[in-house]
N, C-alpha and C positions, 0 to 999 in steps of 0.2 A: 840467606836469600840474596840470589845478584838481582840488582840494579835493569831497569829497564833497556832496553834500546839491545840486549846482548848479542855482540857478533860471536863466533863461531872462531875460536883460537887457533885457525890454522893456517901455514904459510902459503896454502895453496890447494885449493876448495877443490879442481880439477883432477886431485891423485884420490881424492878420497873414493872410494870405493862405494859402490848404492847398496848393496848389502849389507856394511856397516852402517852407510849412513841411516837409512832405512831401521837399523837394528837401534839405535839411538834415536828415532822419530817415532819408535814401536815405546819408550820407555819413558821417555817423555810425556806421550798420551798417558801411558798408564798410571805415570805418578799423575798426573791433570786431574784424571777421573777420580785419582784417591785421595784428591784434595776438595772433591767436587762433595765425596762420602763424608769427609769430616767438617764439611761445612752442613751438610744436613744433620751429623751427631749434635753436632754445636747447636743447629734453632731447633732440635728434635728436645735436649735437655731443657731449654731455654723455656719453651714451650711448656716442657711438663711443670717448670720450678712457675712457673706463670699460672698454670691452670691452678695448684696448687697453693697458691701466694691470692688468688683470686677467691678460690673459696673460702680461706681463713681470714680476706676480708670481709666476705661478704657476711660471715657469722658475727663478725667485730662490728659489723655497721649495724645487725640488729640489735646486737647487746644491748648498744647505746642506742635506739630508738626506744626498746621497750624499756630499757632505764628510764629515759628523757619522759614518755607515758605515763609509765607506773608515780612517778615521781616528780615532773616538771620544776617542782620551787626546791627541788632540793637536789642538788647534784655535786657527788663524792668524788673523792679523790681515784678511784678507780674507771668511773666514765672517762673524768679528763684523760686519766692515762689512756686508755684506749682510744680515746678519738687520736691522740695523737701517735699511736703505736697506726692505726689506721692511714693516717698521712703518711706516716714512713714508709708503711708499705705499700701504697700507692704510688709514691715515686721511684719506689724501686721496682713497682710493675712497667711503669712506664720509660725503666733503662731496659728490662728485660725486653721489652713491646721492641726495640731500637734494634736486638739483637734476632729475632722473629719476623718482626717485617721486610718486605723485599730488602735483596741486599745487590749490591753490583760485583758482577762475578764474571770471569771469563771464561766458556763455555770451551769444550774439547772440540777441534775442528774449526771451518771457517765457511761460510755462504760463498756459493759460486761467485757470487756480483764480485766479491773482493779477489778470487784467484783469477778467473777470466781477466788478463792482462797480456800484452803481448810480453812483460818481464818477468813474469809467473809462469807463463806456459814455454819460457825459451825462444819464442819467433828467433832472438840475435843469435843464439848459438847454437854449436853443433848440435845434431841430433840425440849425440849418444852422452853430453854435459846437460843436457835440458830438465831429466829425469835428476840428475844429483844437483841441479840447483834449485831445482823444486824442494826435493827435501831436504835439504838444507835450508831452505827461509824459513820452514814450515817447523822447523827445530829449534830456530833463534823464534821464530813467533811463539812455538810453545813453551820456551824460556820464561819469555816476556808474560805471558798467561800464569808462569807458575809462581813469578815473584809475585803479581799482582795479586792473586787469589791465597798465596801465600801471608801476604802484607793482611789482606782483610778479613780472613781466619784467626790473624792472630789477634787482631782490634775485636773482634767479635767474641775471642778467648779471654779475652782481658775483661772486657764487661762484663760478661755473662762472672768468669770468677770474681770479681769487685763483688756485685752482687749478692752473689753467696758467702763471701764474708759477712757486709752488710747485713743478711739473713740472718745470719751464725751470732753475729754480736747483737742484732737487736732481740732473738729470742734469748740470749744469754741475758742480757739484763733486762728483759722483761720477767723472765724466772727468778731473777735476785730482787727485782723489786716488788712485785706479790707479795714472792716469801714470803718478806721484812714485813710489808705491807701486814701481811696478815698474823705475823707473829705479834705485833704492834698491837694489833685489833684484837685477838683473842689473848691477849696477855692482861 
């Protein structure tokens, strides 16, 4: 991923050619947009481990109501686990929730108000350089675009996978300690 601000590595912006240039403004956009795709896979999964992380709390939270009911003066070693298997998984909805909710993204293209310039449209220079220095900023802008959305696909890939670790190890020892739990009790 390069760094912000990127210029355009060449000795002299005026030989470059618009069909090349152009042909590298064409590719640009399209990695953009395919970073634009894998940030919707990313809160698309996020989303489902969420929907899914919400219902198996929602069945944990009534366990422990109808336990707490059924039995009020008496509460076992299996409610407390659950209420706190419940906690755990609530805060890891609420890192999921971080990766799901709006996120800040640089969008492919740009709003006229920002190219309408007289240093955007060429007013200073010739005619026939005005067309390649357009697309030329518009190459370093979508540089700039693709580290940025780059940088924040990958904090959103990180979370989202923490997460599902989290997931992974606290169904793991929540299955090891039942077991136990229950080989204990009917033993």
């Amino acid at each position: 991923m390069e760094s912000q601000n990127f210029k355009i590595p060449v000795s002299d912006w005026t030989e470059v050619g618009i069909e090349n240039a152009k042909f590298v403004l064409s590719e640009a956009q399209s990695y953009l947009r395919y970073l634009s795709d894998v940030s919707g896979r990313i809160t698309a999964r996020a989303f489902s481990i969420l929907t899914v992380l919400a219902t198996i709390t929602s069945a944990l939270i009534a366990f422990v109501v109808k336990q707490a009911l059924d039995s009020p003066s008496t509460s076992n070693f299996i409610t407390y686990y659950t209420v706190a298997i419940v906690i755990a998984l609530i805060m890891i909805m609420f890192a999921l929730g971080k990766v799901v909710m709006p996120r800040l993204y640089m969008p492919v293209g740009r709003s006229p108000v920002e190219l309408c310039n007289d240093e955007m449209l060429g007013v200073t220079l010739e005619k026939n350089l005005s067309l390649v220095a357009l697309i030329m900023n518009e190459i370093e802008n979508n540089q700039n675009k693709i580290a940025f959305n780059e940088r924040q696909n990958a904090e959103r890939q990180t979370l989202l996978n923490y997460c599902l670790k989290v997931v992974g190890v606290l169904f793991a020892l929540s299955t090891v300690t039942i077991t136990i739990y229950l080989c204990v009790i009917l033993s």
